[in-house]
NUFI-173412 format. One record per atom (N, C-alpha, C): residue number from 0; residue in one letter; atom name; x, y negated, z. Coordinates in steps of 0.1 Angstrom, whole numbers. Layout:
residues N
NUM:A:CA:X:Y:Z
...
This chain:
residues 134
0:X:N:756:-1142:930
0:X:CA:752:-1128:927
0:X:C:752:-1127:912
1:X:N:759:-1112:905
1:X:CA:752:-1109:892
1:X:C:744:-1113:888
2:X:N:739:-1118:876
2:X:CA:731:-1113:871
2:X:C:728:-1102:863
3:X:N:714:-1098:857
3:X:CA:711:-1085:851
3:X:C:720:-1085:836
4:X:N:720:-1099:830
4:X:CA:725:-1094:817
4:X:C:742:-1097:819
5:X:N:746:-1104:830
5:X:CA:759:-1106:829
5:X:C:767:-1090:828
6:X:N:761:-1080:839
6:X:CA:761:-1067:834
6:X:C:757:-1057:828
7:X:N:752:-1062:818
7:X:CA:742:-1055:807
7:X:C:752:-1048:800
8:X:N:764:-1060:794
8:X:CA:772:-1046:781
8:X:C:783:-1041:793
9:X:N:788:-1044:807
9:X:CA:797:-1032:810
9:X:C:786:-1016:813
10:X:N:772:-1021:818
10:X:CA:766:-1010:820
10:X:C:763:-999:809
11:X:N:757:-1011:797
11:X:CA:759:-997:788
11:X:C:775:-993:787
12:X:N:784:-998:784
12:X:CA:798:-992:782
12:X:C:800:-981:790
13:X:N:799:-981:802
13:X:CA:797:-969:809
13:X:C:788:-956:805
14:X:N:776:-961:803
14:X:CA:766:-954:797
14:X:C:772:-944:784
15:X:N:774:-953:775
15:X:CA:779:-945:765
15:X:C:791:-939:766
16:X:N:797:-944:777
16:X:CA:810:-931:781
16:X:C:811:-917:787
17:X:N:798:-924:797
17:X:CA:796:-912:800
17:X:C:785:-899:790
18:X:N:781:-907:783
18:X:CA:776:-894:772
18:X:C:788:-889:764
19:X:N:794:-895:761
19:X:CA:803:-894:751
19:X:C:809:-881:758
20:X:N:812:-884:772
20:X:CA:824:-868:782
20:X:C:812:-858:778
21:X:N:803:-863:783
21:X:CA:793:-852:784
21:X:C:789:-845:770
22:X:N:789:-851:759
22:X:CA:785:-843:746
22:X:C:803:-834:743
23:X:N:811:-842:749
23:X:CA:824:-834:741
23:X:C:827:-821:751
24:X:N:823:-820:767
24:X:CA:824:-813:775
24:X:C:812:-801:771
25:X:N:805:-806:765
25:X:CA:791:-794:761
25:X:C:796:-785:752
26:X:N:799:-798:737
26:X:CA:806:-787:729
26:X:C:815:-777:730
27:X:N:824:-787:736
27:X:CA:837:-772:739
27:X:C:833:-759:747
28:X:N:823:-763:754
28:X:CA:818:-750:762
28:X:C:809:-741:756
29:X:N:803:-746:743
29:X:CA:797:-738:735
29:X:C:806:-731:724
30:X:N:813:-737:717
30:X:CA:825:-735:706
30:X:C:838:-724:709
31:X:N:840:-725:723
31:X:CA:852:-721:727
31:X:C:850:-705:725
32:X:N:860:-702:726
32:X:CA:864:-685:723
32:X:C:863:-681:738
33:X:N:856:-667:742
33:X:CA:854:-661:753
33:X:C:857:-649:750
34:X:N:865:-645:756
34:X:CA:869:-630:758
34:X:C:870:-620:776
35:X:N:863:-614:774
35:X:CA:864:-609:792
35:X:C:867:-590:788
36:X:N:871:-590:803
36:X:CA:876:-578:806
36:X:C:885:-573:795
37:X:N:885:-559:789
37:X:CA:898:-551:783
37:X:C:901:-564:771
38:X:N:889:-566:760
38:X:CA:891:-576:750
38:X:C:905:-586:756
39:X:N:902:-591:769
39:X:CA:915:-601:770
39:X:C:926:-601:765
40:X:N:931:-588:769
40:X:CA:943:-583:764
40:X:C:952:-584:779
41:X:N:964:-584:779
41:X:CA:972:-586:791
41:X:C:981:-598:787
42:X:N:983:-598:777
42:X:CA:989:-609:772
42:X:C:985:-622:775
43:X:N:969:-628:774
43:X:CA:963:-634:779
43:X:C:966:-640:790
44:X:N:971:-631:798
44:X:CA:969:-633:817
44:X:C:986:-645:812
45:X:N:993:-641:802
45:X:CA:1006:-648:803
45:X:C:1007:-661:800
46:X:N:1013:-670:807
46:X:CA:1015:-685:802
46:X:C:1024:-686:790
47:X:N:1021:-691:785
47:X:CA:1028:-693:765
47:X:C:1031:-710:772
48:X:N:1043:-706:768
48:X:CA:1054:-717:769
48:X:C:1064:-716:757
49:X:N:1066:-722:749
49:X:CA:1073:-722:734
49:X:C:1075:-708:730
50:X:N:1067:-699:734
50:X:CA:1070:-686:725
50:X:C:1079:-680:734
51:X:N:1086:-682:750
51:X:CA:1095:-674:755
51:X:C:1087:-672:766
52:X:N:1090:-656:767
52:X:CA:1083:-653:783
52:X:C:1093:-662:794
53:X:N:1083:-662:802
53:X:CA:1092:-667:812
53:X:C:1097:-660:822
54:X:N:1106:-661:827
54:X:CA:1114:-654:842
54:X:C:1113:-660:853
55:X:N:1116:-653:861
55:X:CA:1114:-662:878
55:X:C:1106:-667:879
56:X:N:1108:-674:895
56:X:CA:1097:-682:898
56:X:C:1097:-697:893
57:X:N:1089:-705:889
57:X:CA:1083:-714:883
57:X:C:1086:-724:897
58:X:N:1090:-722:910
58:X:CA:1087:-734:920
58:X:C:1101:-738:923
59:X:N:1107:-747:926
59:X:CA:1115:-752:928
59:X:C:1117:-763:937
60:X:N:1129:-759:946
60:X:CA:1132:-764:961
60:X:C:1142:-776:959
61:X:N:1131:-790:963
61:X:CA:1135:-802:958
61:X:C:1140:-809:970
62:X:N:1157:-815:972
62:X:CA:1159:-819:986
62:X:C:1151:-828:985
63:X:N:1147:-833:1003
63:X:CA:1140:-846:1009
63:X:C:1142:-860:1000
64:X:N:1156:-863:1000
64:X:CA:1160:-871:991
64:X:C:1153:-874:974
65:X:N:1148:-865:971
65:X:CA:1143:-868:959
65:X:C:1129:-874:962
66:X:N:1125:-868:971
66:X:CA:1105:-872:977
66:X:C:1110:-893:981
67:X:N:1117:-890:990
67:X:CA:1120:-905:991
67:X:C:1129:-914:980
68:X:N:1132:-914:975
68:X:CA:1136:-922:965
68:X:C:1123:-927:956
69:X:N:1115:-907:950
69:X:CA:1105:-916:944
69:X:C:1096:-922:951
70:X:N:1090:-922:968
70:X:CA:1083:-931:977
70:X:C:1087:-947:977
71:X:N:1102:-948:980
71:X:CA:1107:-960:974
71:X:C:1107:-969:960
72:X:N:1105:-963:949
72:X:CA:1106:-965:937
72:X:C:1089:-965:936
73:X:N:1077:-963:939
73:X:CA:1067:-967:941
73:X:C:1066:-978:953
74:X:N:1073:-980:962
74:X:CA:1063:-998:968
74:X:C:1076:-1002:962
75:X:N:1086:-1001:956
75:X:CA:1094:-1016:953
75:X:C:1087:-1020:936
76:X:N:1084:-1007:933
76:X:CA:1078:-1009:920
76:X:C:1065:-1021:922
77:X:N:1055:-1016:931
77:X:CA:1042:-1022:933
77:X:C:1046:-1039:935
78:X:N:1057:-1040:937
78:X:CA:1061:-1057:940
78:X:C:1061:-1061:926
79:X:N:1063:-1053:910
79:X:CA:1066:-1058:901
79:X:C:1046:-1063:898
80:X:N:1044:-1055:903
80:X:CA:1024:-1057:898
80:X:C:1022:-1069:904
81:X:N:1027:-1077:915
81:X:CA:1022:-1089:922
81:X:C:1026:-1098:916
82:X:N:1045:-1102:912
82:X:CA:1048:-1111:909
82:X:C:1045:-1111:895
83:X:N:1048:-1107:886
83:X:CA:1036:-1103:872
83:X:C:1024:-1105:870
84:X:N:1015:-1107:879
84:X:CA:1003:-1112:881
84:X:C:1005:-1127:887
85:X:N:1014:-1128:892
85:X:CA:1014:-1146:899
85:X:C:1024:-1157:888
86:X:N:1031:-1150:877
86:X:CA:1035:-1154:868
86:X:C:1028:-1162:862
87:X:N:1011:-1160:855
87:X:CA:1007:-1164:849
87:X:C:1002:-1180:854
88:X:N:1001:-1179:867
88:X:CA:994:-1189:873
88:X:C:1002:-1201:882
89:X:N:1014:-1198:880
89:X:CA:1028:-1202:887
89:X:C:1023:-1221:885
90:X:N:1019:-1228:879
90:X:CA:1019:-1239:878
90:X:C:1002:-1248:886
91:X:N:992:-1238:883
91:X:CA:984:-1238:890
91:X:C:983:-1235:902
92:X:N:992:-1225:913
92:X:CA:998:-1224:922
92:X:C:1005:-1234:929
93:X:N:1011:-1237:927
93:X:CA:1017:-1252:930
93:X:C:1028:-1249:942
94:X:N:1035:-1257:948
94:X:CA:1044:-1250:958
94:X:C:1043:-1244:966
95:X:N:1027:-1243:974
95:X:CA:1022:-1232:980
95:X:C:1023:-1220:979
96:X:N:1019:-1216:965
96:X:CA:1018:-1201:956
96:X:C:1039:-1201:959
97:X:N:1045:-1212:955
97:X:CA:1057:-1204:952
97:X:C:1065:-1204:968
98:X:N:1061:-1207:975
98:X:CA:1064:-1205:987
98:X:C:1061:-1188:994
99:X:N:1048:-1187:991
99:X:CA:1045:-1175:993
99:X:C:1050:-1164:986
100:X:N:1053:-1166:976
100:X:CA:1063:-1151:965
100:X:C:1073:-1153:967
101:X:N:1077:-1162:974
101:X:CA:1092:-1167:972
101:X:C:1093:-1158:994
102:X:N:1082:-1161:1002
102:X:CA:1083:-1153:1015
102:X:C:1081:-1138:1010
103:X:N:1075:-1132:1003
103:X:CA:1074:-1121:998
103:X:C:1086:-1115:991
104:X:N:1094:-1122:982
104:X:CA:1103:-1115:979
104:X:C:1116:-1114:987
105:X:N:1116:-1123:999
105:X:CA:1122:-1122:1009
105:X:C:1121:-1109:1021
106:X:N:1108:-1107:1021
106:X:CA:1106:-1098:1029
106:X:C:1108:-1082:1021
107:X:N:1106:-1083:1011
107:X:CA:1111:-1071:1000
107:X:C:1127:-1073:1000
108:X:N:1131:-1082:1001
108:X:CA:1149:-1081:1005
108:X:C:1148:-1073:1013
109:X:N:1142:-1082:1025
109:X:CA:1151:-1074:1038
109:X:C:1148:-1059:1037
110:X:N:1135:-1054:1034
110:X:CA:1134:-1041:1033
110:X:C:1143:-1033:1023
111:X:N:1146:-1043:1021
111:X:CA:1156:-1034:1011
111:X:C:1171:-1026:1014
112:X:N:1168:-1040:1022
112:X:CA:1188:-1040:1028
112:X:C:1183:-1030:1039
113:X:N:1173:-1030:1049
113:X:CA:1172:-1023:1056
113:X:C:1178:-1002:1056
114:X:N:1169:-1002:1042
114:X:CA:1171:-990:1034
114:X:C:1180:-987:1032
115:X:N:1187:-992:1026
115:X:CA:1203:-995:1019
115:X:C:1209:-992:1034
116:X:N:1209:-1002:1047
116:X:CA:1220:-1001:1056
116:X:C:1216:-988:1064
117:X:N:1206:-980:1064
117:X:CA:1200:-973:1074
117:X:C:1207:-962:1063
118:X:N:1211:-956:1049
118:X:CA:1213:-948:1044
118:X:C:1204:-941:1036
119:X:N:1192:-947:1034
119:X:CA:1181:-942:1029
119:X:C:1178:-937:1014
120:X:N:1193:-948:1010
120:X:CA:1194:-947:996
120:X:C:1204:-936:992
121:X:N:1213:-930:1002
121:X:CA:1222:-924:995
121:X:C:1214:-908:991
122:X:N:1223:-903:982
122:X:CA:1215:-889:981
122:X:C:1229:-879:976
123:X:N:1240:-883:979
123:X:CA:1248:-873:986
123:X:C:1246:-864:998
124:X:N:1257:-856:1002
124:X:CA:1256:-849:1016
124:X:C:1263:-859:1028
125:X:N:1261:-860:1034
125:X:CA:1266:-870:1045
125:X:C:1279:-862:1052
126:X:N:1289:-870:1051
126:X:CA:1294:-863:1065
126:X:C:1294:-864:1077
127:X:N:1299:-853:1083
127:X:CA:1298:-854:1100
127:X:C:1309:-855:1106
128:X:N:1306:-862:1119
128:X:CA:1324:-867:1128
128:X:C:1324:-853:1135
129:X:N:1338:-849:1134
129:X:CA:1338:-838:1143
129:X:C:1344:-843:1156
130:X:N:1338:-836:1165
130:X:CA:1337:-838:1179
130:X:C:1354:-835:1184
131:X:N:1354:-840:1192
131:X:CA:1371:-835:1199
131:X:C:1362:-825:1213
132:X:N:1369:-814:1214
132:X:CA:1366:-803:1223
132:X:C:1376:-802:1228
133:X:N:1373:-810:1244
133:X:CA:1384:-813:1253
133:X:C:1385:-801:1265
């Protein structure tokens, strides 16, 4: 179990962090410029983006392909966080440890190829076989 002083300086650390949000959150809410109703102006209501009004709409229709790639490029990423962390201990690990990152990076293969052979990677338009209409 902890002890009390083993977390003594992360507790204050916290402590003094959280005053710290709390006195900068205070000030600004006292400091800040308030303007309501006509005073606002209408200009106000407008988002200032380098000095150009803006046009259209602001949302934009992103193919599927883009959501997956970046889903993919987060868990193949998250493999860089494990072996990066088993780096340092690679000798203290012993052939066990490297047996195990070595089954891990294997199984991040296959998922890989999986991806790859299933088409998951491409982000062109695919084509289609046209049917024969007999």
């Amino acid at each position: 179990m902890w002890s009390f002083c083993a977390l003594h300086p992360l507790m204050l650390y916290a402590i003094a962090i959280a005053a710290l949000l709390s006195v900068m959150l205070a000030l600004a809410s006292v400091t800040g410029n308030r303007r309501v109703g006509p005073a606002r102006g209408a200009s106000m209501n407008l988002p200032f983006e380098s000095g150009i009004l803006p046009v259209g709409s602001a949302h934009l229709r992103l193919p599927v392909q883009y959501y997956l790639i970046a889903v993919f490029f987060v868990i193949f990423d998250a493999e860089a966080v494990f072996l990066f962390s088993w780096a340092p201990i690679v000798r203290q690990a012993g052939w066990q440890g490297y047996a195990a990152v070595l089954l891990f990076t294997v199984y991040l293969g296959i998922a890989l190829a999986y991806l790859w052979r299933s088409g998951g990677l491409e982000w062109g338009p695919t084509q289609r076989l046209a049917r024969k209409v007999s």
